[in-house]
C-alpha positions as CSV (number, residue, x, y, z in Angstrom):
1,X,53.1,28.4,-79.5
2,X,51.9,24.8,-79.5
3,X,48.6,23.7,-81.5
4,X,46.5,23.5,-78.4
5,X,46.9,27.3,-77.6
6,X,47.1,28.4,-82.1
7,X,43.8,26.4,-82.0
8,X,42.7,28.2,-79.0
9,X,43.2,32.1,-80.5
10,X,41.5,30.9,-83.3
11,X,38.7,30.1,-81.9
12,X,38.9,33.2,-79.4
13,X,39.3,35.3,-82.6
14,X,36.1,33.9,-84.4
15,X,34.5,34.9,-81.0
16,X,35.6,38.4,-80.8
17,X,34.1,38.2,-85.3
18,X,30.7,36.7,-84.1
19,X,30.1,39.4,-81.2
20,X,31.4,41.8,-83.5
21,X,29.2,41.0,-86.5
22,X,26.1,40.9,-83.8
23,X,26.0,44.6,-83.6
24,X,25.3,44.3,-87.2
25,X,22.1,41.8,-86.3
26,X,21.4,44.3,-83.7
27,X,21.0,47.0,-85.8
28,X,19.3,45.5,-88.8
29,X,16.6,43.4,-86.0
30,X,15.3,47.1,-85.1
31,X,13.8,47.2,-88.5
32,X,11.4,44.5,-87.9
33,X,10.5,44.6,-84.1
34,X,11.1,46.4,-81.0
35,X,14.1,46.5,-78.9
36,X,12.7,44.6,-75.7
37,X,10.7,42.3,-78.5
38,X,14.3,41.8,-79.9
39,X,16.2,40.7,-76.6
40,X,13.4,38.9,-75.0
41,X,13.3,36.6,-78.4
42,X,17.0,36.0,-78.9
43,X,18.3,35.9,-75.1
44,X,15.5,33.3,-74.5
45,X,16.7,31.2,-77.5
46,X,20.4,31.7,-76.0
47,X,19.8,30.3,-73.0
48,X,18.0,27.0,-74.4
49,X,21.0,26.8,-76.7
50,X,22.9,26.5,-73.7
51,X,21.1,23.6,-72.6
52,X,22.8,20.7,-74.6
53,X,26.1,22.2,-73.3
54,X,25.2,22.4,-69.7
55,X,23.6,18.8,-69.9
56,X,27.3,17.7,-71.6
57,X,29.6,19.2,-69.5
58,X,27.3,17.4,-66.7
59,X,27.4,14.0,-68.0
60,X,31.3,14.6,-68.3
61,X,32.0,15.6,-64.4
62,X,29.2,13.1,-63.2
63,X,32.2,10.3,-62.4
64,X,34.1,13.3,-60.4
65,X,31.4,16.0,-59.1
66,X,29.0,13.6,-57.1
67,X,25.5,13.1,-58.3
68,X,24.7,17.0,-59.0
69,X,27.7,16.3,-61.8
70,X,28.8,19.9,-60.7
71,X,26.0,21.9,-62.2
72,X,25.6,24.2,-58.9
73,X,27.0,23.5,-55.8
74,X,26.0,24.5,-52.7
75,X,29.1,25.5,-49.9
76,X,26.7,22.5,-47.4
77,X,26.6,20.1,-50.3
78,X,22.3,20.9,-49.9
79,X,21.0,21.1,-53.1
80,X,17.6,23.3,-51.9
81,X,20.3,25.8,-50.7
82,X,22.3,25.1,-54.4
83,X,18.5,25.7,-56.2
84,X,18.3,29.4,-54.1
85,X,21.6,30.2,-54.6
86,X,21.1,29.5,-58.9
87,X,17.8,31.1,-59.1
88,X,19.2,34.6,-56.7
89,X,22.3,34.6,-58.5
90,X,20.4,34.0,-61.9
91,X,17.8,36.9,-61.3
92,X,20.7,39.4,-59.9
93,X,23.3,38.9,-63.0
94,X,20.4,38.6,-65.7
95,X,18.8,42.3,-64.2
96,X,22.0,43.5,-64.4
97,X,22.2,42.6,-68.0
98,X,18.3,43.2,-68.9
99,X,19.4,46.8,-68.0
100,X,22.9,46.8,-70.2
101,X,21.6,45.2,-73.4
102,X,18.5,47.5,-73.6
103,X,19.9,50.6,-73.2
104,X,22.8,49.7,-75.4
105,X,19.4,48.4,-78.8
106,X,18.0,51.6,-77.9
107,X,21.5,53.4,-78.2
108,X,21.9,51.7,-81.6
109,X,19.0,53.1,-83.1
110,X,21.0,56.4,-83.0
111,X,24.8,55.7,-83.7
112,X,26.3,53.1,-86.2
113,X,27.3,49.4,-85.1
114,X,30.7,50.3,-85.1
115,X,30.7,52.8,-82.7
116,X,28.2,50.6,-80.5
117,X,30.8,48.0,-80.7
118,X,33.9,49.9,-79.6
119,X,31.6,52.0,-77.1
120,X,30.7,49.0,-75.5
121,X,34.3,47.7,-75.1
122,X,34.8,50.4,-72.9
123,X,33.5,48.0,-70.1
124,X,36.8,46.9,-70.0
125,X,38.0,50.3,-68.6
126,X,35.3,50.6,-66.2
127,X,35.7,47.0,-64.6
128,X,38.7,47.6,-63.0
129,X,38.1,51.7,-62.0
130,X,35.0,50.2,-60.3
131,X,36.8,48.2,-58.8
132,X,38.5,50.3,-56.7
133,X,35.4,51.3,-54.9
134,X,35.6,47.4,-53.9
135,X,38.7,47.3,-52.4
136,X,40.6,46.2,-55.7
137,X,44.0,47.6,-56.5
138,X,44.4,49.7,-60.0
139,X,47.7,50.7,-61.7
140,X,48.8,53.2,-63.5
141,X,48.2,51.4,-66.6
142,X,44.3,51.8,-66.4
143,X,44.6,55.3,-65.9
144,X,46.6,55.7,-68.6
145,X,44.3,53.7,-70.3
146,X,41.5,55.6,-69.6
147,X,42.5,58.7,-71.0
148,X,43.3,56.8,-74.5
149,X,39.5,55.7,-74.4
150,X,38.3,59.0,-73.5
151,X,40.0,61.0,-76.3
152,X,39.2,57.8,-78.8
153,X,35.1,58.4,-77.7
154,X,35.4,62.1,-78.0
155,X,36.6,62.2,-81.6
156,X,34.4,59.0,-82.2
157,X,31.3,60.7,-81.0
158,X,31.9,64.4,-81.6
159,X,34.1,64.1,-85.0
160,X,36.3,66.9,-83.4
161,X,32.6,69.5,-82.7
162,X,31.8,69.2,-78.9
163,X,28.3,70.1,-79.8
164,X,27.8,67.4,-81.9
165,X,27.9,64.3,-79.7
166,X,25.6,61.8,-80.7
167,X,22.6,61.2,-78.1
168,X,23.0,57.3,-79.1
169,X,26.6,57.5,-78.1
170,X,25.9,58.3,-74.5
171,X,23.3,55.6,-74.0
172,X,25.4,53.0,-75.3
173,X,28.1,54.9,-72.9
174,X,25.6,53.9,-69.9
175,X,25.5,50.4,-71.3
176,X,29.2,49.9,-70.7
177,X,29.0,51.0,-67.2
178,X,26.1,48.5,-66.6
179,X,28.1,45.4,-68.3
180,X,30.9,46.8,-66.1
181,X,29.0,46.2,-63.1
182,X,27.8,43.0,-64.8
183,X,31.7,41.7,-64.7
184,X,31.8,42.6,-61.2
185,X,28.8,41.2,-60.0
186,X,29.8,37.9,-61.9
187,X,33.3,37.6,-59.9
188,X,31.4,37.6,-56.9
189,X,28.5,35.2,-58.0
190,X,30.2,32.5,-60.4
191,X,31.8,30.6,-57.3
192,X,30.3,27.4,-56.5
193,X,28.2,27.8,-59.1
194,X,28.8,26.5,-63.0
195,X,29.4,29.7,-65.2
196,X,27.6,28.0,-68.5
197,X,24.8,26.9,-65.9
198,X,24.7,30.9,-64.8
199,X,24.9,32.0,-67.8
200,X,21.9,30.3,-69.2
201,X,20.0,31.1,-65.8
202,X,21.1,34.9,-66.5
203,X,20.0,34.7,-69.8
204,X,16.2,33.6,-69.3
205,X,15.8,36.1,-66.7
206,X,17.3,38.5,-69.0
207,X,14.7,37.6,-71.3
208,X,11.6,37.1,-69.8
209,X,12.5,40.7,-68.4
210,X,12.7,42.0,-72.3
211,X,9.5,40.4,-73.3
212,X,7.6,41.8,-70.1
213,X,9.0,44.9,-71.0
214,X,8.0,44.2,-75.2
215,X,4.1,44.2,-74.0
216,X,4.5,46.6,-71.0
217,X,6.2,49.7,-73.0
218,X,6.7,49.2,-76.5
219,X,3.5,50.2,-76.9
220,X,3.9,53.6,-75.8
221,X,7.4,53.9,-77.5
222,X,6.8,55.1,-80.8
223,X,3.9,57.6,-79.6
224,X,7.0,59.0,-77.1
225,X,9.2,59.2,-79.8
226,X,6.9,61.4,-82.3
227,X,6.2,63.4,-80.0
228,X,10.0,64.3,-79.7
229,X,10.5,64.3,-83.1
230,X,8.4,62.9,-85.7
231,X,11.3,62.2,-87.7
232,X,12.3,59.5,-85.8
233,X,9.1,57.6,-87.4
234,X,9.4,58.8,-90.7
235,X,13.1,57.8,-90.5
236,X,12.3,53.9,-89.4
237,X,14.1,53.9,-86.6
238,X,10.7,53.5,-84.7
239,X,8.9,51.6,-87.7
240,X,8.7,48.6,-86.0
241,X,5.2,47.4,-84.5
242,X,4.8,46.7,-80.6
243,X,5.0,43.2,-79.7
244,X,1.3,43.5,-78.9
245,X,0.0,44.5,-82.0
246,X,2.6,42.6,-84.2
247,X,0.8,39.2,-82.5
248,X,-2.9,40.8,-83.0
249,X,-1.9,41.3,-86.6
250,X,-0.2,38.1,-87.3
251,X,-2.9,36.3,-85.8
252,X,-5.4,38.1,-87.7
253,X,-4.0,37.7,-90.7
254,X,-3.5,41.3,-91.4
255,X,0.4,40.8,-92.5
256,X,2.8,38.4,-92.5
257,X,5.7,37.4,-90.6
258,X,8.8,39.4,-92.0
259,X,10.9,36.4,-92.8
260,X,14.0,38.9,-92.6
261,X,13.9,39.4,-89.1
262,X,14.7,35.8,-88.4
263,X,18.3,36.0,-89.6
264,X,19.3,38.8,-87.2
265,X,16.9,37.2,-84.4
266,X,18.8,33.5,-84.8
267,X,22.0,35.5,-85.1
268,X,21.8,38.0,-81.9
269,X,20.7,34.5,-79.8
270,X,22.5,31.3,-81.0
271,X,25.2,32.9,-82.8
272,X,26.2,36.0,-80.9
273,X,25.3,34.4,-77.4
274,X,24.8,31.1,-77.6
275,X,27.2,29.6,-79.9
276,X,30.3,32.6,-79.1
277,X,29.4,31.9,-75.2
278,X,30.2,28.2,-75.6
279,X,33.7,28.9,-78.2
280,X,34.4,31.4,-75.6
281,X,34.5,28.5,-72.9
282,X,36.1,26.1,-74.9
283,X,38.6,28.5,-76.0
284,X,40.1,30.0,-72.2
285,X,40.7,26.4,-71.2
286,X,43.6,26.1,-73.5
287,X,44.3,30.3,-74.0
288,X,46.6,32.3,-71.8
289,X,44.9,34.7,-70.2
290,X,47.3,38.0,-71.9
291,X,45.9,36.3,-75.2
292,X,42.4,36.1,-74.6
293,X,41.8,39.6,-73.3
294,X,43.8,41.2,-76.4
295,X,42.3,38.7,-78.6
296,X,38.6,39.4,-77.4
297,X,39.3,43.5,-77.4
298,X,39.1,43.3,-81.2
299,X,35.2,42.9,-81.0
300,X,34.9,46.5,-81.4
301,X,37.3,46.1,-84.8
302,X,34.3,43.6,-86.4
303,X,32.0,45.6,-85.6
304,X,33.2,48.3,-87.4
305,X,34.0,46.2,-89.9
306,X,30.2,44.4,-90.2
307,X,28.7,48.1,-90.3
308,X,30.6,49.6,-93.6
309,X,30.4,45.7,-95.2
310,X,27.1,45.3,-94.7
311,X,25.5,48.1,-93.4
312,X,27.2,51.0,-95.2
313,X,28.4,52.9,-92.0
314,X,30.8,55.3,-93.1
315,X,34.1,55.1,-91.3
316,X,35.6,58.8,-91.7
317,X,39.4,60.1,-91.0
318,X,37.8,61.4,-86.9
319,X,35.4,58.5,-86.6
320,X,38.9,56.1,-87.3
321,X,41.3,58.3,-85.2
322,X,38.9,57.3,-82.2
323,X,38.7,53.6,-83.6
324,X,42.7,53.6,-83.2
325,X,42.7,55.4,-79.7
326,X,39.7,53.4,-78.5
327,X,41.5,50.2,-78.9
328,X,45.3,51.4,-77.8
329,X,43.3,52.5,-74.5
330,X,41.8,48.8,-74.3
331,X,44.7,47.1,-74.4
332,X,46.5,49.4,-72.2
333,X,44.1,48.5,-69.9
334,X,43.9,45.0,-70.5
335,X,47.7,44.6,-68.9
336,X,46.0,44.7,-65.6
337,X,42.1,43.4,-66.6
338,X,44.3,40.0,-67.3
339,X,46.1,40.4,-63.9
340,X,42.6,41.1,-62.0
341,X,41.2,37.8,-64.1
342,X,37.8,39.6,-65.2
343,X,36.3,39.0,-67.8
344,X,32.5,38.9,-69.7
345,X,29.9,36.4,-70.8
346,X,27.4,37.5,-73.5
């Protein structure tokens, strides 16, 4: 292996570690504010993080890529038709993702960062069994696959009782299937168009949608979950204030900023988006393909790793059976993700 590609798995590897350890931030941000509060504040702050990036990578093709420097790219060379293509495929990819990260912080408030993380991986099942229903060819190898990651989610989810399946499991399930369809939509959307300029287009709409939604609903969010079970309250895992009130109170000088939340906050947007996002795109320009999709599986691993480190997740003998057969169905499948060339931006 020459140093170009070592350096590039290293990097790919600290990736897989940062979005790993971001379930972690996930997790420990709930305790301070509200879910669509949460990914409102940090997907904004990933997307102006992207900036310098976007701004680089333009001053670097400007001698090649005309006097747009490549940014977005319009099939007529017209840059209105370039601006309505960014801002429609901008608002399509970041809805799709609005949708997958908020049911996958509100399926974290019931299961442990660990399980989130390897729950979540199962994207990299769905991607290609969706993509079947587009016309997409899929081996025998998913299937197989498939199976691994079922059993692993059964006995990761259950511990071996069928009637014990975590609630939190099955939302975070449902967020897989949307950053499956996130993947897909991507393929189709990312040509003619920069990927680190669509990804910080993806990732505003993405938030503004989250911090609508943190003055729109949170409000009535902890009143819904007492009602179900007051517990929930007296638990913290709906402790947090609305967005609304948290400003009313801040501004009133009824409390004080929990200085706390800003490390998970700053983590979940510059580390775990922006700053992975960008190692990630440095990385696959130097990384075989078959390394970066095994490589990148492991995200799941360091997030079960993060959870008993620092968040004291227990990691029983059924909860690490479904670990192992989790990740052997992953990289199964990844034997034909690599050949399909999918793959997903934070």
């Amino acid at each position: 292996m020459n140093k170009r590609a070592l350096r590039a798995d290293i990097l790919l590897l600290l990736t897989a570690g940062i979005w790993g350890f971001g379930f972690v931030a996930q997790r420990s941000g709930m305790e301070y504010v509200g879910p669509f509060a949460y990914n409102g504040i940090r997907f904004i702050l990933a997307s102006l993080s992207l900036l310098p990036l976007i701004l680089l990578r333009k001053k670097m093709k400007a001698g090649g890529a005309g006097s747009s420097g490549g940014a977005v790219i319009a099939a007529d060379g017209n840059p209105a038709a370039a601006r309505r293509r960014f801002f429609s495929c901008s608002l399509a990819a970041g809805s799709c993702i609005f949708i997958a990260v908020i049911l996958q912080q509100f399926g974290i408030i019931f299961t442990t960062a660990g399980n989130a993380g390897f729950i979540t991986g199962l994207y990299v099942v769905f991607t290609p069994v969706f993509g079947v229903f587009l016309g997409r060819k899929t081996g025998r190898a998913t299937w197989i696959g498939s199976i691994f990651t079922l059993a692993g989610l059964y006995f990761l989810s259950a511990a071996g009782r069928f009637a014990s399946i975590n609630p939190g499991d099955i939302i975070t399930v449902i967020s897989a299937v949307f950053w499956a369809c996130h993947v897909l939509l991507i393929d189709r959307l990312v040509q003619g168009i920069d990927p680190v300029v669509l990804s910080s287009g993806q990732f505003a709409v993405c938030g503004f949608l989250a911090l609508i939604g943190a003055f729109l609903v949170e409000p009535s969010v902890a009143g819904f979950a007492e009602r179900i079970n007051p517990a929930f309250l007296a638990e913290g895992l709906f402790a947090w204030l609305p967005l609304p009130e948290l400003i009313a109170a801040l501004s009133a000088g009824r409390i004080r900023f929990p200085t706390e939340a800003l490390v998970p906050i700053l983590y979940g947007g510059l580390g775990s988006v922006g700053v992975a996002h960008t190692l990630q795109v440095v990385a696959q320009r130097d990384a075989p393909p078959a390394h970066a999709t095994i490589i990148l599986s492991f995200e799941g691993s360091f997030a079960a790793l993060g959870g008993a480190l620092l968040l004291s997740e227990k990691v029983g003998p059924w909860t690490l059976l479904g670990f192992v057969l989790m990740l052997g169905g992953m990289l199964i499948t990844q034997s034909e993700v690599i050949a399909g060339g999918f793959g997903k931006g934070r």
